[in-house]
C-alpha positions as a printed Julia matrix, in Angstrom:
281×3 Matrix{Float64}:
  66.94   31.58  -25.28
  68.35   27.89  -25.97
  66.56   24.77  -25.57
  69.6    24.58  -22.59
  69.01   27.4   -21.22
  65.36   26.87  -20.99
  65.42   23.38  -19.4
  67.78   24.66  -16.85
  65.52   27.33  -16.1
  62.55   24.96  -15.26
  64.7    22.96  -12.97
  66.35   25.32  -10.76
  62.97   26.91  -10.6
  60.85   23.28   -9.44
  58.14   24.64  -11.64
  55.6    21.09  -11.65
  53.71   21.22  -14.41
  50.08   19.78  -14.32
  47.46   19.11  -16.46
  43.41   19.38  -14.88
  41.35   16.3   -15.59
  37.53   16.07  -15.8
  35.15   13.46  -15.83
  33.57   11.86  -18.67
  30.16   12.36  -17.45
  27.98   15.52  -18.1
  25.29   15.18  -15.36
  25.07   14.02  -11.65
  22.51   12.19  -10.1
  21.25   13.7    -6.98
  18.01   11.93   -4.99
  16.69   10.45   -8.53
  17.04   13.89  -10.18
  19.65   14.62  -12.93
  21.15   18.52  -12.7
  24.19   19.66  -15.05
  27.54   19.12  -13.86
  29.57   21.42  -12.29
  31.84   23.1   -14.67
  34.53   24.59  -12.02
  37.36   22.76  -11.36
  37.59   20.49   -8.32
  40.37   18.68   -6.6
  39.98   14.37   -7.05
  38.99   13.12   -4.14
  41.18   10.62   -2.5
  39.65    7.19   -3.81
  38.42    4.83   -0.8
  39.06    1.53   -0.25
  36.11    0.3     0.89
  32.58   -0.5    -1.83
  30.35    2.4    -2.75
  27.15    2.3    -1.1
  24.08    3.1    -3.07
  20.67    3.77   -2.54
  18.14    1.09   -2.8
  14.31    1.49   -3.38
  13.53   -2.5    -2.96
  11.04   -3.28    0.51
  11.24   -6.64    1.77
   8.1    -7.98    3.24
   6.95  -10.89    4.39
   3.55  -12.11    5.04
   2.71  -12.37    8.82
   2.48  -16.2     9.97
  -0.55  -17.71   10.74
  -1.81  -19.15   14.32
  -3.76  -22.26   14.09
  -7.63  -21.57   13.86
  -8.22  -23.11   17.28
  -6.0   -20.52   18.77
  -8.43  -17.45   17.27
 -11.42  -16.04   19.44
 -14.19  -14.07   18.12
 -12.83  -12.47   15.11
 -13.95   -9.63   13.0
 -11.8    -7.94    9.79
 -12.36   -4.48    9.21
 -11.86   -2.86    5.61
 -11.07    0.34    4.29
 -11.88    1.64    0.56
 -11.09    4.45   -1.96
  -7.27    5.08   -0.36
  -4.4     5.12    0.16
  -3.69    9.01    0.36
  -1.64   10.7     3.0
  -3.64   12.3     5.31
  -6.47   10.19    6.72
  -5.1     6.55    5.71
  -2.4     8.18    7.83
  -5.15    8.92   10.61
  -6.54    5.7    10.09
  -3.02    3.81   10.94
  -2.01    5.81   13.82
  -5.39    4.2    15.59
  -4.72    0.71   14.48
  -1.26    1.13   15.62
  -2.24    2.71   19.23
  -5.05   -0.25   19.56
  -2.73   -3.09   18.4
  -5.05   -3.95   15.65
  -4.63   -5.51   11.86
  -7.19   -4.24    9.07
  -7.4    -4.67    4.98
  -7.19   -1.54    2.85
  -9.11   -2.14   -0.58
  -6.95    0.64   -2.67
  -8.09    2.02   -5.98
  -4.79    1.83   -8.42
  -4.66    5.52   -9.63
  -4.41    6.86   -6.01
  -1.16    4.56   -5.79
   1.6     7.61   -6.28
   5.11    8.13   -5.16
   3.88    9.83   -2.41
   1.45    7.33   -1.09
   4.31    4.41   -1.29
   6.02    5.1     2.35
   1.88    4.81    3.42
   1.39    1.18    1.86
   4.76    0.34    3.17
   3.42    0.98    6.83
   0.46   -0.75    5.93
   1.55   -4.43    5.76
   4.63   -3.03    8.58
   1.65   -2.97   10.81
  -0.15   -6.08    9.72
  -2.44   -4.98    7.23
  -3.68   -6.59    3.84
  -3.46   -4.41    0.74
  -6.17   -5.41   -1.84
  -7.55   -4.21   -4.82
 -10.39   -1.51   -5.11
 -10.27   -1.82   -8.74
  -7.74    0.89  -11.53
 -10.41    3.72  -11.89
 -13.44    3.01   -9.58
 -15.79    2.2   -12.72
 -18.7    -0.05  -12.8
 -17.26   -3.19  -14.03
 -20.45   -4.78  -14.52
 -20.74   -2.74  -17.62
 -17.38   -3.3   -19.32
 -15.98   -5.86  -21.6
 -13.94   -9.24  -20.17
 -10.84   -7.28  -21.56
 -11.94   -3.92  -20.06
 -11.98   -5.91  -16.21
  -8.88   -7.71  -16.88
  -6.61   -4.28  -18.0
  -8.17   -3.06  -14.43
  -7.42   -5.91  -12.08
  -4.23   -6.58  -14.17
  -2.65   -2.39  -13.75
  -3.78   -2.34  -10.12
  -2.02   -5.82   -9.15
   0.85   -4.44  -10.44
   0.95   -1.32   -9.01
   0.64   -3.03   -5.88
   3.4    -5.83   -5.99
   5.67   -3.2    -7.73
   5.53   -1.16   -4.06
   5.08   -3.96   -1.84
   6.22   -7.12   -3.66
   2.87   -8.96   -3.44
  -0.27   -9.07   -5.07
  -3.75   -8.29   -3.75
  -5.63  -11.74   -2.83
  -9.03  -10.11   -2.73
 -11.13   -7.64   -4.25
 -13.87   -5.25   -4.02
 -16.11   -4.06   -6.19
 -16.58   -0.44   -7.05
 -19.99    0.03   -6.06
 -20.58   -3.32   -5.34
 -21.82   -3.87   -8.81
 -21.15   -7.09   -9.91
 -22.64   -9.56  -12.91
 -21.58  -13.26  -13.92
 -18.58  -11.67  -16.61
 -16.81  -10.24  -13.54
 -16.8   -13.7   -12.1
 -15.5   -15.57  -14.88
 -13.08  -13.08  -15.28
 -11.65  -11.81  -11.95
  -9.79  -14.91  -10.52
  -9.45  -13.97   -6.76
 -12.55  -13.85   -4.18
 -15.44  -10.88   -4.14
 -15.38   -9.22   -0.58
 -18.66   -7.3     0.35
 -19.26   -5.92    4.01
 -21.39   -4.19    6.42
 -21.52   -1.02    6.12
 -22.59    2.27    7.65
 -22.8     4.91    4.7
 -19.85    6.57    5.98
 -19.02    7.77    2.07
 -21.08    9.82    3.12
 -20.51   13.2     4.99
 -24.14   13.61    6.08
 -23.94   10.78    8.56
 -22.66   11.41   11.65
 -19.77    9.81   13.54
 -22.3     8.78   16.2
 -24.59    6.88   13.93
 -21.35    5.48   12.04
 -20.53    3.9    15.21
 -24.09    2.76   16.16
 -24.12    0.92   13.42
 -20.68   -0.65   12.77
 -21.32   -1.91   16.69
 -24.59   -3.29   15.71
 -23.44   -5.7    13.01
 -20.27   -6.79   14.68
 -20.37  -10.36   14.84
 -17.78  -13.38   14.68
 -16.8   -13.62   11.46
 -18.06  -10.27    9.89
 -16.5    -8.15    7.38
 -16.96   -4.35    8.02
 -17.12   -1.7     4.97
 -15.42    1.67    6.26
 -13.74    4.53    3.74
 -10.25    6.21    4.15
 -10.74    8.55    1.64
  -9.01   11.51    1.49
 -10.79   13.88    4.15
 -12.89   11.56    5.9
 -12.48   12.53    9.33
 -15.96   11.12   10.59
 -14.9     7.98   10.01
 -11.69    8.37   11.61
 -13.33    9.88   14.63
 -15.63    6.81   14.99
 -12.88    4.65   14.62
 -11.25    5.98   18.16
 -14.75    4.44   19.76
 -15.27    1.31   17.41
 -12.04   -0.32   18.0
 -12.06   -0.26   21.6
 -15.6    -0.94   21.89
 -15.15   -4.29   19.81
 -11.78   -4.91   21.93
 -13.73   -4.91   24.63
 -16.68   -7.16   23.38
 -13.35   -9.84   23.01
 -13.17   -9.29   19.04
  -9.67   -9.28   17.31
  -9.63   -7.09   14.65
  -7.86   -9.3    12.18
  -7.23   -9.23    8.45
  -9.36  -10.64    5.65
  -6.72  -13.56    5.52
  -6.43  -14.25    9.12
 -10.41  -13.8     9.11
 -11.02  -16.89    6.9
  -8.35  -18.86    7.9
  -9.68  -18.57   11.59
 -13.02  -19.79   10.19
 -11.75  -22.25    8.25
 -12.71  -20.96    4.52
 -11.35  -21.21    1.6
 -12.84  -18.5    -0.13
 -11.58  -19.08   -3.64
 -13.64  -22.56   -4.16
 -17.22  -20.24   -3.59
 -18.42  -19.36   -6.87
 -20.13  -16.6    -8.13
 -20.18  -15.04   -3.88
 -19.26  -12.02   -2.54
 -18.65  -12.4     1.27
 -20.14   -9.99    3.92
 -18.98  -12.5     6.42
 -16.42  -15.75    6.52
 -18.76  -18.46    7.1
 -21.44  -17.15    3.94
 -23.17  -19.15    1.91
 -25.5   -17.57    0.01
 -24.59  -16.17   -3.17
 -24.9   -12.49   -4.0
């Protein structure tokens, strides 16, 4: 057949010819996970008008304001070590939420995960104060001026990378502390009264005994979230209403000295059980 005859073929026939196009990328992105493309053939989408939306990861937070100290009653700031995890700092948060109350959580940097995020988020949502609990839970007091820094530096950031702050106070693994931690560690020491409850052999009715027999105005109390703790979470759901009732709010370490009028950073070499201390450790 002719080049004639063939052209007039393809018109009185309408044949359209068309060609398939693909894209340039070999991969999609699917919830932060890259899987091979498809390879079948697909028909293009009709292209919108409007901007693509994407996902964002960023949380915005901003730090509760502060009521002048003459408007603060009897105060007391409860504290929380060894967390965050997802099961009892979860516990722990569902009572402070029920009871309308603010505490600080003292977290250790290498329990700070992708899944633990969405629990620091609620933390400060809440009211809370995130601080740091040290990178590893070592004893400082033994390690080099560089060895304390690469801690306190790794857990800051941690920290501010989820919640876009960092900590403003810090507790010592063990409470072990010595004059190099000082000089080295630029934000304020926090101590606390405490009850044992790292330990499972003490029961939740002496854990509340004696929580409720240090409270005072002012004090700082040492409690553990760790991961299974569920003494401490049972003791909670009688300590919180029994210093509610005694007039206490349950404040964070923040609110706690500002109420008292502290500065903490100008004490040297002092790690605070309660606001108003002035003894050194």
């Amino acid at each position: 057949m002719n080049l004639k005859k063939i052209l007039l073929v393809l018109l009185s026939g309408g044949i359209l010819m068309t060609t398939a196009c693909s894209s340039s990328d070999s991969s999609s992105v699917k919830d932060g996970t890259v899987s091979e493309a498809e390879t079948t053939t697909t028909t293009t989408a009709p292209v919108s008008s409007e901007p693509e939306k994407t996902a964002t990861t960023s949380f915005a937070f901003t730090e509760p304001e502060l009521r002048e100290p003459s408007e603060y009653g009897k105060v007391i700031a409860i504290t929380f070590d060894d967390g965050p995890n997802t099961s009892t700092t979860m516990q722990v948060l569902d009572l402070l939420e029920e009871y309308g109350a603010r505490a600080s959580f003292f977290l250790i940097g290498n329990n700070i995960t992708e899944p633990t995020h969405e629990v620091m988020r609620r933390m400060v949502t809440l009211g809370c104060e995130i601080n740091s609990h040290s990178l590893t839970h070592s004893y400082m007091n033994v390690m080099s001026a560089e060895e304390i820094t690469a801690e306190m530096d790794a857990t800051a950031k941690l920290i501010k990378d989820v919640i876009g702050i960092e900590p403003k106070f810090f507790r010592p693994p063990y409470i072990a502390v010595n004059p190099k931690m000082y000089e080295t560690i630029d934000i304020p020491f926090i101590n606390g009264y405490g009850c044992n409850d790292w330990d499972s052999k003490v029961t939740t009715e002496e854990r509340v005994e004696k929580v409720l027999s240090q409270a005072k105005d002012g004090a700082i109390i040492l409690l553990h979230d760790s991961q299974g703790n569920t003494q401490t979470v049972e003791a909670l759901k009688e300590i919180i209403p029994a210093l509610q009732k005694d007039g206490y709010e349950l404040v964070t370490l923040t609110e706690l000295f500002h109420a008292k009028g502290v500065d903490p950073s100008l004490a040297e070499y002092t790690i605070f059980s309660f606001a108003e201390q002035t003894e050194r450790w």
